[in-house]
N, C-alpha and C positions, 0 to 999 in steps of 0.2 A: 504493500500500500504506500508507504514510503515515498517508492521511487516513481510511481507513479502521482503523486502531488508534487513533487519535486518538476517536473515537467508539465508543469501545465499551460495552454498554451489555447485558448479559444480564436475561435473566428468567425465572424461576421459577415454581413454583405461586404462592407467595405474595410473592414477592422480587422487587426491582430491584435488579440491580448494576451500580453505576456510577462512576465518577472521585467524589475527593472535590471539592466546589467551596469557592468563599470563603465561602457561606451556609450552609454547615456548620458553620462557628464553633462559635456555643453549642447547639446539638445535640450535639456530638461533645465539647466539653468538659465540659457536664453529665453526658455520660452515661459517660466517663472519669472523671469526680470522684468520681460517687454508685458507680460501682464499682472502686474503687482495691483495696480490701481485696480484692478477688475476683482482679484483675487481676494487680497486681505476683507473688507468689509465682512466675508463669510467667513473666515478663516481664525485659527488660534494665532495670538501674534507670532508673528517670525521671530524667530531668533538672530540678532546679529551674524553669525555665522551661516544662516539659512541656505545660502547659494552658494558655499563653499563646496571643494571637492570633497574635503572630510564631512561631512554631513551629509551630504550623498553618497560616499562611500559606506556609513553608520548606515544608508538608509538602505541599501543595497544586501549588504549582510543582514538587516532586520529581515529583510523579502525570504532573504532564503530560510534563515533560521523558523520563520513562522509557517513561511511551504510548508517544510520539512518535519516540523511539531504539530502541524493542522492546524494551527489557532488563528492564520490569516490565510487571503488569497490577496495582496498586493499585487496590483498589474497595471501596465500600461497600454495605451490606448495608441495601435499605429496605423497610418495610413498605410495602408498595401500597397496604393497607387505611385505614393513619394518614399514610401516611408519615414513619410512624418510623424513625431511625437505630440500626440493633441492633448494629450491629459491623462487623468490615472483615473482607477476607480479600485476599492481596496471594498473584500468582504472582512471585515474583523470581528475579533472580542464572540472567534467560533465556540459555541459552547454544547458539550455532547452532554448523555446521559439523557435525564427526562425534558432538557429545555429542546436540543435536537437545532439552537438558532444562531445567527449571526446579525452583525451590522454593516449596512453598507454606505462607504463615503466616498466620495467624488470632487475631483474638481475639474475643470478645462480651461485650455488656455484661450483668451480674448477672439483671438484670429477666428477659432473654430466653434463658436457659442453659437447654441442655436440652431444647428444646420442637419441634428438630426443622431450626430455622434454619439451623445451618449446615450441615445434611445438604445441603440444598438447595442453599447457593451452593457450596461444595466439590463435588457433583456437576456444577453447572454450568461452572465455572472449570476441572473437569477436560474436560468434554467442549470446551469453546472449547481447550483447551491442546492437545487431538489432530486438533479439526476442522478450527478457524479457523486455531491457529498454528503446524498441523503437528512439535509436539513429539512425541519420542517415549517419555522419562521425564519424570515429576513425583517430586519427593526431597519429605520431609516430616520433621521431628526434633519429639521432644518429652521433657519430663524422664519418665524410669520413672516416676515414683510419679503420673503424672497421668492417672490410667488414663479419665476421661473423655473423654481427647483421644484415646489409645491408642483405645478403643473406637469414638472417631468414624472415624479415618483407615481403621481395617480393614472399616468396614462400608460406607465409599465407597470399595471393591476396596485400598487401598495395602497393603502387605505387608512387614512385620516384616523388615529387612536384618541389622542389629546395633546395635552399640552404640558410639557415638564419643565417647572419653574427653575430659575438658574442654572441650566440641565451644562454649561458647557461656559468656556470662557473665549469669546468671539471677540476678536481684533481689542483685546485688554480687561477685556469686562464680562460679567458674569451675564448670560443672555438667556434667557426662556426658548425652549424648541418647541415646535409644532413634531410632532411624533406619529409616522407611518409606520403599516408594516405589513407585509408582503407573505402569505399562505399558503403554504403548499396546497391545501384541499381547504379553498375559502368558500363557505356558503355565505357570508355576510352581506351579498349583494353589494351594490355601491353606496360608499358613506360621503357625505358633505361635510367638508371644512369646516370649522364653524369662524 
């Protein structure tokens, strides 16, 4: 089982997703830099170091050792066509036994918002999380006012839970999430926002 998480490696219409490697470097830090402004507002603050190679190199090592233990699925998001790097999406905080679930987070870069991409690896990452690693919830947070992400999560099935007060500390500060979540066998039909 192992080696077989160890190599994971999905695809898309138009997408490869895959571990991050060390030759993502400056792909991933260019395309972190030129979209910070976009970024950070949803994001934990950056750490001074953030776009260094050693912290992508830490982040790199984190991919495998969590493959490798099951407790994440860190990937990135490529274009097949350029093989361009558009952004990441990571299942985490997997949890077996009677929860059977995971969390999934996302981010992309400026250039590629919008266009459909992470329809695509959020679909895939959920169907790997029910087929390949027999989960049976995916959780998903995001701040209310970020209704582009709100509108992503519902349209790849997740479903409006509530609302978790101070749930997370966003660009400095303690922030309340709107909290989805995603069902292997959902009878709940469609739920509204509130």
């Amino acid at each position: 089982m192992l080696g077989v998480r160890r190599r994971v490696r999905l695809e898309t219409e138009r997408l490869t997703l895959r571990p991050p490697a060390h030759s993502d470097y400056r792909a991933w830090s260019a395309l972190r830099g030129d979209s910070r402004d976009f970024l950070t507002p949803w994001e934990p603050t950056w750490a001074a170091d953030h776009l260094s190679r050693k912290a992508f190199t830490n982040r790199v090592y984190w991919a495998q050792r969590s493959i490798a233990a099951g407790t994440a699925v860190p990937l990135f998001l490529i274009r097949r066509s350029d093989e361009s790097l558009l952004g990441a999406i990571t299942l985490d905080n997997i949890r077996r036994g009677p929860a059977q679930a995971g969390t999934t987070g996302y981010w992309i870069g400026a250039p590629f918002a919008r266009e459909g991409y992470m329809r695509e690896a959020i679909a895939a990452l959920v169907h790997h999380a029910f087929t390949t690693l027999d989960l049976s919830r995916i959780e998903a947070g995001c701040l209310p006012e970020n209704v582009p992400s709100r509108r992503l999560l519902e349209s790849c099935g997740y479903k409006y839970e509530g609302v978790a007060q101070s749930y997370l500390q966003i660009n400095g500060r303690w922030r309340n999430h709107v909290l989805y979540a995603n069902l292997r066998s959902d009878r709940r039909g469609k739920t509204d926002a509130g």
